[in-house]
N, C-alpha and C positions, 0 to 999 in steps of 0.2 A: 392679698387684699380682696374683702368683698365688694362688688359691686352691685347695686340694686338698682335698678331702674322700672318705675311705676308710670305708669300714663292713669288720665282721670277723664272721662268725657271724650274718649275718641279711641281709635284703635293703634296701639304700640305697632308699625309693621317692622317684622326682621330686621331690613336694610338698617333705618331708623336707631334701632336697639344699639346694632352693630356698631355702627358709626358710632354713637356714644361710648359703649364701651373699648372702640378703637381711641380715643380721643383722650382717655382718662388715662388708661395704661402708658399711653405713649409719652403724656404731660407730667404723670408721675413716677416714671421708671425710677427716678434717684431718689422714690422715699415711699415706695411700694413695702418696704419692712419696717417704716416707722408708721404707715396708716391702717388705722383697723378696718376700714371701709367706707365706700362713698354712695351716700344715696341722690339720686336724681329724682325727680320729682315733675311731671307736665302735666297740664292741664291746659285745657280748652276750656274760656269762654267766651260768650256769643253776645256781643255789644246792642244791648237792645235800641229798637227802632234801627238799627244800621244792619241788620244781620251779617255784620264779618265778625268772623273770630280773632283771636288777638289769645299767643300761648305765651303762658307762665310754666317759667322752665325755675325751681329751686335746688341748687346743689347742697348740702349740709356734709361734711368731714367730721366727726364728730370727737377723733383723735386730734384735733388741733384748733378744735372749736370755732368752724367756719361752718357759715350759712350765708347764700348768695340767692337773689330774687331779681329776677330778670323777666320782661316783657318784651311782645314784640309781634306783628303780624306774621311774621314765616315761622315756625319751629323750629328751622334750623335755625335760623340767625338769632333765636331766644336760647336755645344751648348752646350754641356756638359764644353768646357774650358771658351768658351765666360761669359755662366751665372755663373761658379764660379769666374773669374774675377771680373764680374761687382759687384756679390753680397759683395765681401771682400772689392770692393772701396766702397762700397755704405752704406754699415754696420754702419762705424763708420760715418759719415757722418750724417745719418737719426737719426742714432737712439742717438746722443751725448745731442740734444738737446729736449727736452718734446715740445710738435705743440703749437704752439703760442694760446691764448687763443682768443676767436672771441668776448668777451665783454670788457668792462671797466676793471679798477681797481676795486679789493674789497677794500673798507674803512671801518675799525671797528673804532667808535665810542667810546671814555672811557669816563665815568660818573664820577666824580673824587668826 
């Protein structure tokens, strides 16, 4: 599964990164082979006349057609609600159906 994570207006640090992508693996282990990739998405903006920021955290799954928009004054606690959102839409979803098989039908043959 790929995972992508972009920041916009501020700087991505490691720890930051890490944790997201600790947080996605661990929430999608049972359907890691039915998702083609998850993109994150932050941005910082700066609330005029108040100058605090306030982050917009967007997760999009695009193999099971979820997209999650979340706001929040911490960053963390704006991916922390975004990717538990996305993951409860996305759960039952991926994981309802076993991944389509990439050969033929099997036929067994009876000798009678």
């Amino acid at each position: 599964m790929r995972i992508d994570i972009r920041a916009k207006d501020f700087a991505l640090v490691d720890a930051l990164g890490d944790r997201v992508e600790q947080r996605i693996r661990f929430a999608l282990t049972r359907c890691t082979d039915r998702l083609d990739g998850v993109t994150v998405r932050i941005e910082q903006s700066v609330l005029r006349g108040e100058g605090d920021a306030r982050y917009i955290c967007e997760v999009v799954m695009a193999s099971v057609r979820v997209q999650v928009h979340e706001e929040h004054d911490r960053v963390e606690t704006a991916i922390d609600r975004a990717l538990d959102r996305a993951v409860r839409l996305a759960t039952p979803r991926s994981c309802r159906h076993p991944p389509a098989s990439k050969g033929g039908r099997l036929m067994r043959s009876r000798e009678d």
